[in-house]
C-alpha positions as MATLAB code, in Angstrom:
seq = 'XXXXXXXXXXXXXXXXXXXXXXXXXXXXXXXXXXXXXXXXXXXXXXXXXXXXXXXXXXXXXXXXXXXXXXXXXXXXXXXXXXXXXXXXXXXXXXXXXXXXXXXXXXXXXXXXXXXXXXXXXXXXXXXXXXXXXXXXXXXXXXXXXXXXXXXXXXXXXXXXXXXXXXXXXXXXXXXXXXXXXXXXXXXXXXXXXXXXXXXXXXXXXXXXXXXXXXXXXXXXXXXXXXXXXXXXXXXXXXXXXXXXXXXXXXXXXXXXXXXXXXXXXXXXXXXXXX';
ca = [
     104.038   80.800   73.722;
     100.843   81.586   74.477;
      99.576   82.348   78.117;
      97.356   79.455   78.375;
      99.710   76.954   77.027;
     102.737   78.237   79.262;
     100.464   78.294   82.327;
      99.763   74.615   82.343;
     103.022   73.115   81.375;
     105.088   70.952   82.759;
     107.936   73.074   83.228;
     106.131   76.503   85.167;
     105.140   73.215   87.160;
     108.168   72.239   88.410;
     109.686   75.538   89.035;
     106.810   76.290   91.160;
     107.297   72.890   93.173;
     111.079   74.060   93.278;
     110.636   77.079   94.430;
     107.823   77.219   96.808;
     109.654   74.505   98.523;
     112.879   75.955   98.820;
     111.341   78.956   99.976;
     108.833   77.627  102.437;
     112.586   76.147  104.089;
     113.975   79.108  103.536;
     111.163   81.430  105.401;
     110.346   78.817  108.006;
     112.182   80.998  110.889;
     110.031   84.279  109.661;
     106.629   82.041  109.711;
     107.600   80.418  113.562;
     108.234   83.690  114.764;
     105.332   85.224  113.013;
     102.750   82.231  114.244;
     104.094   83.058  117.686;
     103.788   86.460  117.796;
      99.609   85.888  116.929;
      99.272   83.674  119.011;
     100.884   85.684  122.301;
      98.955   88.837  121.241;
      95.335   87.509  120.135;
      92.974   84.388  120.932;
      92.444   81.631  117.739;
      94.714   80.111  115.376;
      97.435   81.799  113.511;
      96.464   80.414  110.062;
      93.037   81.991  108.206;
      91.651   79.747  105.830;
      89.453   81.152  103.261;
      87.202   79.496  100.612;
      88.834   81.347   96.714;
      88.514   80.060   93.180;
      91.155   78.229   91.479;
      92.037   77.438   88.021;
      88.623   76.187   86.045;
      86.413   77.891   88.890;
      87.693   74.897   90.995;
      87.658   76.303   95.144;
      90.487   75.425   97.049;
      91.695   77.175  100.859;
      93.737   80.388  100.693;
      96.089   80.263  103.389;
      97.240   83.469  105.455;
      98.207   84.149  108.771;
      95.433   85.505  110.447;
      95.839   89.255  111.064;
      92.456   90.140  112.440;
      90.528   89.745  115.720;
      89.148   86.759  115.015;
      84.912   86.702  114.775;
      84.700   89.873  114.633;
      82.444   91.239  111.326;
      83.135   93.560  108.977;
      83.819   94.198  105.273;
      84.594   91.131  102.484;
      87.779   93.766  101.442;
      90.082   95.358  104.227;
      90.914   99.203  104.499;
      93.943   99.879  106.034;
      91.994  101.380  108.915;
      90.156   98.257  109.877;
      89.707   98.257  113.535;
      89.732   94.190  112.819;
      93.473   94.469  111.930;
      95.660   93.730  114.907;
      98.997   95.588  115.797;
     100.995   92.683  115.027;
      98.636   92.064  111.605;
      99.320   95.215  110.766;
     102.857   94.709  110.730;
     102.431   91.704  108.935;
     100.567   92.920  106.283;
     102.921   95.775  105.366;
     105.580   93.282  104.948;
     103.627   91.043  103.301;
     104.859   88.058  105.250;
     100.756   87.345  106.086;
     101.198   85.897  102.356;
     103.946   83.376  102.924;
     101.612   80.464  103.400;
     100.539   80.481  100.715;
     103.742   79.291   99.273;
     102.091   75.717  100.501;
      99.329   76.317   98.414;
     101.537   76.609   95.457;
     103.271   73.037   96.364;
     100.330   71.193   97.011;
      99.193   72.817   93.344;
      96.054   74.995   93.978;
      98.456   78.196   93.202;
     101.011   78.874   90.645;
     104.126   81.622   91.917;
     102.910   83.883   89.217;
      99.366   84.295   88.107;
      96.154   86.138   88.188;
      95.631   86.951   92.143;
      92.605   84.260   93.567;
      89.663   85.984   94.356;
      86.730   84.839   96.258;
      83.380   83.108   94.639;
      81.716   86.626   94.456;
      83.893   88.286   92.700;
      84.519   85.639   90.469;
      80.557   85.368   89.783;
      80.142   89.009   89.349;
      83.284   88.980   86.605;
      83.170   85.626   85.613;
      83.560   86.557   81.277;
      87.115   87.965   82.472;
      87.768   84.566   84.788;
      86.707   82.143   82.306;
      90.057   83.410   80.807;
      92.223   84.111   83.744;
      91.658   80.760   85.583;
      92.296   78.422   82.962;
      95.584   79.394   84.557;
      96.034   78.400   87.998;
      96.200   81.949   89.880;
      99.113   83.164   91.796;
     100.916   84.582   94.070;
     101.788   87.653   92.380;
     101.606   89.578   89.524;
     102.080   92.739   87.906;
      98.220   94.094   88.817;
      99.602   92.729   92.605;
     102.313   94.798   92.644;
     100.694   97.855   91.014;
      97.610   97.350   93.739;
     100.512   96.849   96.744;
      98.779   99.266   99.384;
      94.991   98.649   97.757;
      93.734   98.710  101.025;
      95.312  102.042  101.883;
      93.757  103.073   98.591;
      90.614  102.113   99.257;
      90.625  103.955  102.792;
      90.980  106.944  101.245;
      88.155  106.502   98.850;
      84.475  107.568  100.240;
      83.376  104.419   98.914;
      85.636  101.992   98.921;
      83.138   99.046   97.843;
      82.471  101.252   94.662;
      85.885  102.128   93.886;
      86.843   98.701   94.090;
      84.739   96.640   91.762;
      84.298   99.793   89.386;
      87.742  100.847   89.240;
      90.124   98.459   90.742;
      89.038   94.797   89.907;
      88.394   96.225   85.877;
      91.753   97.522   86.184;
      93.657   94.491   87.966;
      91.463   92.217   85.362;
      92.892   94.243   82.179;
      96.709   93.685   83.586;
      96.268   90.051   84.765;
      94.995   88.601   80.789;
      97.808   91.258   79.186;
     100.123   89.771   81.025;
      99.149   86.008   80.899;
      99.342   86.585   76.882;
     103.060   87.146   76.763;
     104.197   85.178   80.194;
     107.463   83.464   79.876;
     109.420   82.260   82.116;
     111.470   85.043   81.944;
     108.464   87.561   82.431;
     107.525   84.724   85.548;
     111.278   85.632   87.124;
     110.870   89.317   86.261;
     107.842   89.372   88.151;
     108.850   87.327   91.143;
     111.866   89.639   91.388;
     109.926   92.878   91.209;
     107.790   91.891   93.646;
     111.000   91.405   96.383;
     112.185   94.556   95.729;
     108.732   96.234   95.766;
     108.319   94.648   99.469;
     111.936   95.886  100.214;
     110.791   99.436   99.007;
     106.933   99.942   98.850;
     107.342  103.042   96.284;
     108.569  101.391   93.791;
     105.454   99.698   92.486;
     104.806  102.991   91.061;
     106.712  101.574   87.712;
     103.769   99.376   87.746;
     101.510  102.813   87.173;
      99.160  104.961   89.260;
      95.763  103.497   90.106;
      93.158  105.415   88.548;
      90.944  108.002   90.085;
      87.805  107.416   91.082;
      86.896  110.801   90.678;
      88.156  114.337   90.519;
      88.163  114.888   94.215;
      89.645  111.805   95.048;
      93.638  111.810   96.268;
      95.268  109.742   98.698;
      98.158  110.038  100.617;
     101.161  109.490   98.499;
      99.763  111.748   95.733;
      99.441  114.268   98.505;
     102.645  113.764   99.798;
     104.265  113.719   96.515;
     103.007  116.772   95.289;
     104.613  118.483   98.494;
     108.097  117.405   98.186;
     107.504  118.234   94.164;
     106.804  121.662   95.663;
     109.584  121.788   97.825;
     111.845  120.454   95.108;
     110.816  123.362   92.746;
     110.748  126.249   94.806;
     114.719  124.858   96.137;
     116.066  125.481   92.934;
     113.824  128.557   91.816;
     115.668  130.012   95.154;
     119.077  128.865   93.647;
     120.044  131.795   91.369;
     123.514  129.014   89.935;
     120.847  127.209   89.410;
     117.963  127.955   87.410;
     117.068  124.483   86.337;
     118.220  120.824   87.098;
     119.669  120.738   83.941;
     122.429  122.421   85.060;
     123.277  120.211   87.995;
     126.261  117.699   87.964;
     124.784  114.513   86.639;
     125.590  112.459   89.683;
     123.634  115.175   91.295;
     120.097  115.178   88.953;
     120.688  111.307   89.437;
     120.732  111.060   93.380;
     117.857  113.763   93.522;
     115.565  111.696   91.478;
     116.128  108.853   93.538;
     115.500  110.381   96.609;
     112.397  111.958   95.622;
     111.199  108.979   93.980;
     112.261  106.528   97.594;
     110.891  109.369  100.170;
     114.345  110.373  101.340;
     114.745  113.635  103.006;
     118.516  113.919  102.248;
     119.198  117.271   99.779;
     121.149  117.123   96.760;
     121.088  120.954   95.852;
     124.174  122.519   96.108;
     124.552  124.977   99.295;
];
């Protein structure tokens, strides 16, 4: 079934309506304690509204909770290292739960769970060939380019210009993933995805199955590429040192197993044999 077809039936409908209501109940505790915790440690309203484009360039409010000093100015993106971002928003944002109101945009029916990500008018001007495809879906909550792009705004901190990096690099590349995907969503895929993105929010590193952004240039690393090619490092010159062991091949298998993992999760924990 084609992507268009499957994003405007009935059935994506009502599992979205399911779904978004269930888990609205479900997440209401998270959300009350959130909405206080703004609201003790910052001046204005928990919830940010914002003006994005919906499916057939139709605008709707994006809701969030607010995780910024509120009128202050500053960039139409965030970096990670926006002096705008409050301690608690920053909290908020790495868990992602400044996203869960917009589970009420997806039951009132501006959103879908899964779709293309809803950008605002600019963006949607500047690209609009690529969203006269995407939105004749409604756009989602998540999708494979979200999960690939979880720590964008860490990404584009590290980038000397972040405005450039974005709409040359990033939005091309989140725009290529988005109409791939919409031309072989399922309802399957839809689950897939949903589920991908809980465990991806449960461990951040794994939305590197989703790929590596793309360099912006030849100078250009950030963090976890740095970080990663250190504990590569470390990795290598541990078993160089190991004279039983002159390559992984020849470790036990639950052994090459548990040292993948932890390299690939961050852990610290050795495997090598003593």
């Amino acid at each position: 079934m084609s992507g268009f077809l499957f994003g405007g039936c009935v059935i994506k409908r009502l599992v979205d309506v399911i779904l978004s209501a269930s888990l609205l109940l479900f997440f209401s505790p998270v959300l009350a304690c959130a909405v206080m915790m703004i609201r003790l440690t910052s001046p204005g309203p928990a919830i940010f509204r914002q003006t994005r484009v919906g499916r057939g360039f139709q605008p709707f409010e994006i809701l969030k909770l607010r995780t910024m000093a509120q009128d202050r100015p500053g960039l139409a993106y965030t970096l990670a290292s926006d002096p705008r971002i409050t301690p608690v928003g920053r909290f908020l944002r790495e868990a992602k739960i400044d996203e869960l109101p917009q589970l009420w945009n997806v039951l009132r029916g501006d959103m879908s769970l899964v779709g293309p990500r809803p950008v605002v008018p600019e963006i949607s001007l500047e690209f609009r060939p690529h969203y006269e495809h995407l939105l004749r879906v409604r756009p989602g909550l998540t999708d494979p380019a979200s999960i690939k792009y979880r720590h964008e705004a860490r990404l584009l901190a590290a980038m000397p210009d972040g405005k450039g990096y974005f709409k040359s690099v990033v939005t091309p590349d989140k725009l290529r993933i988005s109409a791939d995907y919409l031309e072989r969503a399922t309802l399957w895929t839809d689950g897939v995805t949903m589920a991908m993105t809980a465990v991806v929010c449960c461990f951040p590193r794994l939305c590197r199955l989703y790929g590596l952004p793309p360099a912006g240039s030849d100078g250009m690393k950030n963090r976890e590429q740095r970080e990663d090619s250190k504990r590569d490092g470390a990795i290598l010159a541990h078993a160089q040192s190991n004279a039983d062991t002159e390559n992984l091949s020849h470790l036990p298998v639950w052994q090459g197993i548990s040292l993948s993992l932890s390299d690939f999760l961050g852990t610290s924990t050795s495997t090598m044999p003593n």
